[in-house]
C-alpha positions in Angstrom: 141.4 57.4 158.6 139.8 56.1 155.7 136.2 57.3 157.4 137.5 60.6 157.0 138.8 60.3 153.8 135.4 58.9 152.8 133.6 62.4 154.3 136.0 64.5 152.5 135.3 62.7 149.6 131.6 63.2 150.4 131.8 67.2 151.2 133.7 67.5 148.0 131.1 65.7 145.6 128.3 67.8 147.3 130.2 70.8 147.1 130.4 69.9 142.9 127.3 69.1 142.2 125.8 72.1 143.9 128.1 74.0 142.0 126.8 72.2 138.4 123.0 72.4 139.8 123.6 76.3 140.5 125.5 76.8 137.0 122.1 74.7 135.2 119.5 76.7 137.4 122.0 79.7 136.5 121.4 78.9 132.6 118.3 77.2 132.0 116.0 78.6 134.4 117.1 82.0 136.3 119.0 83.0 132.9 120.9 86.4 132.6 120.8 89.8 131.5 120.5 89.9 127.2 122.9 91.8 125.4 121.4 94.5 124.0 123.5 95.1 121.2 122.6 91.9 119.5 119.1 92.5 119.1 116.9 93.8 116.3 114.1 95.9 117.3 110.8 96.5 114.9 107.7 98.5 115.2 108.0 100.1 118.5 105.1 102.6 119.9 104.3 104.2 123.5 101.0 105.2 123.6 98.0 105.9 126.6 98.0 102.6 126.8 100.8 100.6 126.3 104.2 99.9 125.3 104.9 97.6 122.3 108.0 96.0 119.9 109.2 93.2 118.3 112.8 92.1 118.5 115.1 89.6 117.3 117.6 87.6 118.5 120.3 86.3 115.9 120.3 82.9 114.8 123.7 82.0 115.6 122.6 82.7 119.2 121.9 79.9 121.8 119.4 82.2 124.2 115.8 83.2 124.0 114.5 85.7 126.0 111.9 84.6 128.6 111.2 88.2 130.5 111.9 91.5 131.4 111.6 94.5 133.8 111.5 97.9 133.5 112.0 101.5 134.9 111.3 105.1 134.0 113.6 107.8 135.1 113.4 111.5 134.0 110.5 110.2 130.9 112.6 107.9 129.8 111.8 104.2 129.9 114.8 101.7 130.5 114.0 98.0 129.8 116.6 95.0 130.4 115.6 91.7 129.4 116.6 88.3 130.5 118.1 85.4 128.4 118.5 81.7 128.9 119.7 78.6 126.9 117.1 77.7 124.5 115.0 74.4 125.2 113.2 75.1 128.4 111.0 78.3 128.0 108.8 79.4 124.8 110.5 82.2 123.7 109.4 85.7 123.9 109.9 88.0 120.9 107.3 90.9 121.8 107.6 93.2 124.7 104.2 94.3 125.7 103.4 96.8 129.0 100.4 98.3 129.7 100.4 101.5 130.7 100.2 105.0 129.9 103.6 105.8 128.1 102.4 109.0 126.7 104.8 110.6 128.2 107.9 108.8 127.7 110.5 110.4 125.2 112.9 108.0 125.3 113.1 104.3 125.5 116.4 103.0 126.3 117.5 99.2 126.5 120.1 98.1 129.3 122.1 95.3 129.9 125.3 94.7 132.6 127.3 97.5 130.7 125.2 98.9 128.0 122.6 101.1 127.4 120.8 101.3 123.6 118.5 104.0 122.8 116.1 102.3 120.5 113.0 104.9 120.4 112.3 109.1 120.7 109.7 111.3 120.1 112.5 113.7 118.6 115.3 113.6 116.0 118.6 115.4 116.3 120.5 116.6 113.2 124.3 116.7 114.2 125.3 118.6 111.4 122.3 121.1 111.2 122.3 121.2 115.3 118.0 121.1 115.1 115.9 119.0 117.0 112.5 117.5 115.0 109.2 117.9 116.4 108.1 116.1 118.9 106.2 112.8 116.9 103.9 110.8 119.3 103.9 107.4 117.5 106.8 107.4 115.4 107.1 103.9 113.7 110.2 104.1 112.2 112.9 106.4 110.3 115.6 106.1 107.3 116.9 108.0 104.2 116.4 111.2 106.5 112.2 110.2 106.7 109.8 109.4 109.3 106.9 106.8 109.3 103.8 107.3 111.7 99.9 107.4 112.1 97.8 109.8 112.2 94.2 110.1 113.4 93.9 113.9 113.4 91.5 114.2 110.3 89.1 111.7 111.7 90.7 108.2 109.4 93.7 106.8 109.9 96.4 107.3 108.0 99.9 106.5 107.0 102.2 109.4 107.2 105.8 109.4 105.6 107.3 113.0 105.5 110.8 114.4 106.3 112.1 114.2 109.8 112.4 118.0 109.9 110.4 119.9 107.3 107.4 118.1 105.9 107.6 120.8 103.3 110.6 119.2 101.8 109.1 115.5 101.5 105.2 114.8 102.6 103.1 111.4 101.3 100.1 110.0 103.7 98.5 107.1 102.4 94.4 106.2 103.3 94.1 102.5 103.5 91.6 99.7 104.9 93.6 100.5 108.3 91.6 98.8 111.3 90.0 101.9 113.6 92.1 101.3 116.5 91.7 103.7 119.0 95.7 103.8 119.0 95.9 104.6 115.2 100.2 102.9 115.6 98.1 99.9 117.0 96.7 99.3 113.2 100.2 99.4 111.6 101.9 96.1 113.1 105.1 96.5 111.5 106.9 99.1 108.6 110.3 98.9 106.7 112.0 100.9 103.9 113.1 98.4 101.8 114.5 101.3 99.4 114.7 105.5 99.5 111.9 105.0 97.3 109.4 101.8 98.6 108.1 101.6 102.0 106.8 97.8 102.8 103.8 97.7 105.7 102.3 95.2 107.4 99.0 96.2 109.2 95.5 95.4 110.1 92.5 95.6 108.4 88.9 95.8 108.9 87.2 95.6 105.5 85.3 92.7 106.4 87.1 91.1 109.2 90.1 92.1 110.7 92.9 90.6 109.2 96.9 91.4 108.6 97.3 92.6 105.1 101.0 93.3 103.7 101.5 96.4 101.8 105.0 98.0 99.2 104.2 102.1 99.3 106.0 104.1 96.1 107.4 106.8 97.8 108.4 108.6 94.6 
């Protein structure tokens, strides 16, 4: 009797601490789909060649993100990325795929029940019911603009115009941007800090290539 009571005992201590080693493995290591509503996404771009942007988790979050996958369905790219307890992985804040995405007009993030569109070659106006132009590199939109680059004339420059007439608004700016042969690969990251200001961080090639920081008056 008591042998028995001694295997029970056993199975049921096994059975816990594979349960505990499968939640761990479960949160530290395998990790779990990211909620894509909680990120922050910066400076996204699908060229010939690859797929880049920046996110951010918040701080009051316990995860970093230590991967992801991807698929494309009907040119649009879906990525879901995988989160686990901070402590055991060096965090990733940069998704990076090479590739040619010069194709893609949409890139959507996903999670278990979610789907974000964070990136499109085209603007809708619900109000006007017009689509924009297509924009191959767009870099990043507010206060009814558009930021991109543009290679066309032979240098690369910064374009800022409105989303759907550049006759209403249209600024380009010539700076020390670094050749790329991606013109969005110079620009690293862009943000209206006003209506009126436009702050850009990009590379330069003056001398040596280095990441300069930039305020643009848009008035």
């Amino acid at each position: 009797m008591k042998m028995r009571v001694l295997m029970i005992s056993g199975v049921i201590l096994a059975i816990v601490i594979f349960i505990v080693a499968a939640f761990v493995l479960k949160l530290f290591v395998i990790g779990d789909t990211q909620d894509v509503n909680s990120l922050t996404i910066h400076n996204l771009s699908a060229s010939s060649e690859k797929l880049f942007f920046n996110f951010r988790i918040p701080l009051s979050s316990a995860n970093v993100v230590r991967s992801y996958k991807y698929r494309i369905s009907d040119d649009i790219l879906y990525i879901e990325l995988t989160s686990v307890i901070v402590g055991i992985f060096r965090p990733l804040h940069t998704v990076e795929i090479e590739g040619d995405f010069s194709a893609i007009n949409k890139v959507m993030l996903e999670d278990n029940e979610n789907k974000r569109l964070i990136w499109e070659k085209r603007y809708y106006d619900i109000n006007k019911d017009i689509f924009s132009e297509l924009f191959e590199t767009p870099i990043t939109a507010a206060f009814g603009n558009v930021v991109y680059m543009d290679a066309s004339s032979g240098t690369h420059k910064l374009v800022v115009r409105d989303i759907f007439d550049d006759s209403v608004f249209y600024k380009d700016f010539e700076l020390d941007f670094y050749p790329s042969a991606n013109p969005a690969d110079a620009l690293r990251h862009a943000e209206f800090l006003d209506e009126n200001t436009l702050m850009i961080e990009y590379l330069s090639a003056l001398d040596d290539v280095v990441e300069q920081t930039a305020t643009l008056d848009l008035s």
